[in-house]
N, CA, C and O atoms as a Tinker XYZ file with bonds, in Angstrom:
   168  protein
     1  N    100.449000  122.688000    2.400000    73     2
     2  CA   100.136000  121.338000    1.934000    64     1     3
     3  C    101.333000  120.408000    2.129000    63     2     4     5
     4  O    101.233000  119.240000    2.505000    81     3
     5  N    102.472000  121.036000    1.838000    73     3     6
     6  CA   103.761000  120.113000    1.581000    64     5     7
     7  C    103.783000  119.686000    3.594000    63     6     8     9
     8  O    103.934000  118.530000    3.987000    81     7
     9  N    103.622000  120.749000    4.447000    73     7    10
    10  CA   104.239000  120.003000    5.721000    64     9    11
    11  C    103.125000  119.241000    6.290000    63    10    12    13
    12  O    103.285000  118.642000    7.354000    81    11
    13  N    101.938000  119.216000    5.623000    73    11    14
    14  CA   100.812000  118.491000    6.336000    64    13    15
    15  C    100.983000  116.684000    5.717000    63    14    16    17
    16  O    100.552000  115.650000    6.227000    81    15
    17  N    101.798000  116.900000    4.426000    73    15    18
    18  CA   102.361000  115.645000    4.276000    64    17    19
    19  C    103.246000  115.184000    4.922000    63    18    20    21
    20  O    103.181000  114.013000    5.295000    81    19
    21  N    104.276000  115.958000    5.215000    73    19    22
    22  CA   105.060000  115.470000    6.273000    64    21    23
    23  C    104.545000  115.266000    7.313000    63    22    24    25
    24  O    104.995000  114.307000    7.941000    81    23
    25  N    103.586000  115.933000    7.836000    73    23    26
    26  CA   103.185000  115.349000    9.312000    64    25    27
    27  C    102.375000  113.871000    9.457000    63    26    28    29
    28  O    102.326000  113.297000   10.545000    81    27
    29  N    101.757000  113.332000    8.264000    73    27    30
    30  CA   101.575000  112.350000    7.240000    64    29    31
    31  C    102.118000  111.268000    8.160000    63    30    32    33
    32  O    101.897000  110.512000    9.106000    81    31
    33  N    103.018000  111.724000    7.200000    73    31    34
    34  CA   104.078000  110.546000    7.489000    64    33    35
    35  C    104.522000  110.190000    8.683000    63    34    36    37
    36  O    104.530000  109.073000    9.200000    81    35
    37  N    105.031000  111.598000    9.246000    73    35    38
    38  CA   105.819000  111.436000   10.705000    64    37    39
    39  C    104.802000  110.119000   11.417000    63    38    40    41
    40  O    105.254000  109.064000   11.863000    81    39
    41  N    103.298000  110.528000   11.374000    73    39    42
    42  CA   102.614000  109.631000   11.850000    64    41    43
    43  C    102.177000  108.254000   11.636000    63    42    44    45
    44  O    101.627000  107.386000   12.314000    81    43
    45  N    102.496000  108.338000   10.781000    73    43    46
    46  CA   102.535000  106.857000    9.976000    64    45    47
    47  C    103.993000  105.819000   10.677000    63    46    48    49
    48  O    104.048000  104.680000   11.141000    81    47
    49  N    104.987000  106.870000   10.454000    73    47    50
    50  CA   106.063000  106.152000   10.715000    64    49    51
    51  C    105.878000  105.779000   12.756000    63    50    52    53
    52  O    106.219000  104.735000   13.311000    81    51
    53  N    105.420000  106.687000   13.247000    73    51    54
    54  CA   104.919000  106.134000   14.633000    64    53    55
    55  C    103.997000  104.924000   15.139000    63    54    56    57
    56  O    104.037000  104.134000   16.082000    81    55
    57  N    103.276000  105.129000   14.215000    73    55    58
    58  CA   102.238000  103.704000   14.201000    64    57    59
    59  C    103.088000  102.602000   14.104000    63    58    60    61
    60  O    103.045000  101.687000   14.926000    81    59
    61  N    103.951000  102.625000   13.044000    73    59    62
    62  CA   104.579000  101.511000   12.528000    64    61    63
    63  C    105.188000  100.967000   14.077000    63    62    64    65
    64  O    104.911000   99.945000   14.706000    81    63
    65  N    106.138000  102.111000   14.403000    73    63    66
    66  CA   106.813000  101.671000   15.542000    64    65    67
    67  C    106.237000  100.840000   16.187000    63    66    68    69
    68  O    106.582000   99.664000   16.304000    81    67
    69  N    104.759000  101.661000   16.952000    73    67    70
    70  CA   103.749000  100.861000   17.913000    64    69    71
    71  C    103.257000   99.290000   17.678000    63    70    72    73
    72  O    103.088000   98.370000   18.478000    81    71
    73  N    103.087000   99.387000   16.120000    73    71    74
    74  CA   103.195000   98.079000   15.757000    64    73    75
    75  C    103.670000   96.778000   16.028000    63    74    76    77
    76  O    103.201000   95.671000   16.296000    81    75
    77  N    104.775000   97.313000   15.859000    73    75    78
    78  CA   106.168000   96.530000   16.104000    64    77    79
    79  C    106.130000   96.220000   17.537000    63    78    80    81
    80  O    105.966000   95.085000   17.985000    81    79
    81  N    106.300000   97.350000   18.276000    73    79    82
    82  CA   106.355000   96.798000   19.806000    64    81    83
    83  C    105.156000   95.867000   20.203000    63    82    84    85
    84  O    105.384000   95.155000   21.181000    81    83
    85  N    103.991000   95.751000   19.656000    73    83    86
    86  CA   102.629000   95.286000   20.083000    64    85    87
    87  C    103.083000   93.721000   19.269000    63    86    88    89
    88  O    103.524000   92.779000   19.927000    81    87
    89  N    102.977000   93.686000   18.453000    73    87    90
    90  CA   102.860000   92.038000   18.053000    64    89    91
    91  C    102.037000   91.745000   17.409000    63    90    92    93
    92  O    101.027000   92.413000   17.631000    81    91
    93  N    101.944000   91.092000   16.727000    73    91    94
    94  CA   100.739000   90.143000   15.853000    64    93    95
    95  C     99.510000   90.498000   16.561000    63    94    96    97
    96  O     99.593000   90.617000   17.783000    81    95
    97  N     98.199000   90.715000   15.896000    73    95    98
    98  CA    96.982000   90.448000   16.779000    64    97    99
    99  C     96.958000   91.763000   17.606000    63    98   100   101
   100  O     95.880000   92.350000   17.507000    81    99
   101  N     97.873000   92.368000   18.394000    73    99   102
   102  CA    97.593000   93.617000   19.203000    64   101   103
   103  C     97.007000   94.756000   18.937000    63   102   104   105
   104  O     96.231000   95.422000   19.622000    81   103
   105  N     97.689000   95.034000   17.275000    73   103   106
   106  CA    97.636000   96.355000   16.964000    64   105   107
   107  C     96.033000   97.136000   16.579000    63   106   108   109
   108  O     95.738000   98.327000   16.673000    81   107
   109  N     95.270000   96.088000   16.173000    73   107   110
   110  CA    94.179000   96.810000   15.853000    64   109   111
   111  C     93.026000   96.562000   17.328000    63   110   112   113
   112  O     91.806000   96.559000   17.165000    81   111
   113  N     93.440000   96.439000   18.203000    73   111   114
   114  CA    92.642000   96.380000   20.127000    64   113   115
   115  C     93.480000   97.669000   20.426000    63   114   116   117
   116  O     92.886000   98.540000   21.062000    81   115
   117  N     94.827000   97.924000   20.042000    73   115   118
   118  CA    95.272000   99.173000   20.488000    64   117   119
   119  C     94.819000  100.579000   19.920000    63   118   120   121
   120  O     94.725000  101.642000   20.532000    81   119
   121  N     94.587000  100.333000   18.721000    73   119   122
   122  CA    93.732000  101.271000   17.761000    64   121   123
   123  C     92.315000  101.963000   18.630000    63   122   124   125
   124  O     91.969000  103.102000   18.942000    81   123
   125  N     91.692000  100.431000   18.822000    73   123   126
   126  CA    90.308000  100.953000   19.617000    64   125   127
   127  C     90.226000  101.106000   20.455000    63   126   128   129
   128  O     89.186000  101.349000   21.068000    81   127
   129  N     91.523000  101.016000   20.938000    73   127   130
   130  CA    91.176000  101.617000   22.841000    64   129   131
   131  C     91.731000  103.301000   22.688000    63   130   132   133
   132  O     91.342000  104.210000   23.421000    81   131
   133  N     92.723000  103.451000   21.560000    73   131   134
   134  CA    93.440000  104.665000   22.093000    64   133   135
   135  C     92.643000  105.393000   20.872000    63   134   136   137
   136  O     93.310000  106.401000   20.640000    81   135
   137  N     91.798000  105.367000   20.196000    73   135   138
   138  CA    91.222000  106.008000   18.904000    64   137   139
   139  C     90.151000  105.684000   18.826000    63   138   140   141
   140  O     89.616000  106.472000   18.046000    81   139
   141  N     89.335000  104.854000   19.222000    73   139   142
   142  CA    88.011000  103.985000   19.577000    64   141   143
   143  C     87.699000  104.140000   17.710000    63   142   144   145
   144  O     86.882000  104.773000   17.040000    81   143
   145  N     88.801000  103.220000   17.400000    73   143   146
   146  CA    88.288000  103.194000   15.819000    64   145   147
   147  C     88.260000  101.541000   15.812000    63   146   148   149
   148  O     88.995000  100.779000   16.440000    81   147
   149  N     87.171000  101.223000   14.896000    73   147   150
   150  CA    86.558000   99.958000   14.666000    64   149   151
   151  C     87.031000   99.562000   13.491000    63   150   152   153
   152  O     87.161000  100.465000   12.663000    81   151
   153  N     87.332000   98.481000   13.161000    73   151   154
   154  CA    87.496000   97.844000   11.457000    64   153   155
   155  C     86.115000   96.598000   11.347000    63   154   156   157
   156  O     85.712000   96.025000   12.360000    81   155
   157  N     85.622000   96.378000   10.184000    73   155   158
   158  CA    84.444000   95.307000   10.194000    64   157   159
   159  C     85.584000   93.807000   10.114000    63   158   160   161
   160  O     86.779000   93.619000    9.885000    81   159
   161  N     84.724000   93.210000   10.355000    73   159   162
   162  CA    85.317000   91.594000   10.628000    64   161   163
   163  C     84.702000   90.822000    9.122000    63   162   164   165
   164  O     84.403000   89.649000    9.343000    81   163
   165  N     84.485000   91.213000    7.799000    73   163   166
   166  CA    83.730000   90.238000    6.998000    64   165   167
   167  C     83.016000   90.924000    6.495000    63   166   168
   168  O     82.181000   90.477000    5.708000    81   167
C-alpha cells in the first residue's frame, strides 16, 4: 500500500511538470489525446 502511494505521487508530480511545459489551456487537449480522458464543460 505504502509504495503504491508513492507511485501516487511520483505521477502526480509528472503531470505537474507536463503542465507547466504546456501552458494555460493545453493541459486538458493533452490529457485527451494521450489518455482519451474527457472532463464535462457545465
Amino acid at each position: 500500500m505504502k509504495r503504491t502511494a508513492q507511485d501516487i505521487i511520483e505521477v502526480g508530480k509528472k503531470l505537474i511538470k507536463v503542465k507547466e511545459r504546456l501552458g494555460h489551456g493545453r493541459f486538458g487537449e493533452w490529457l485527451e489525446a494521450e489518455f482519451e480522458w474527457h472532463h464535462g464543460h457545465g
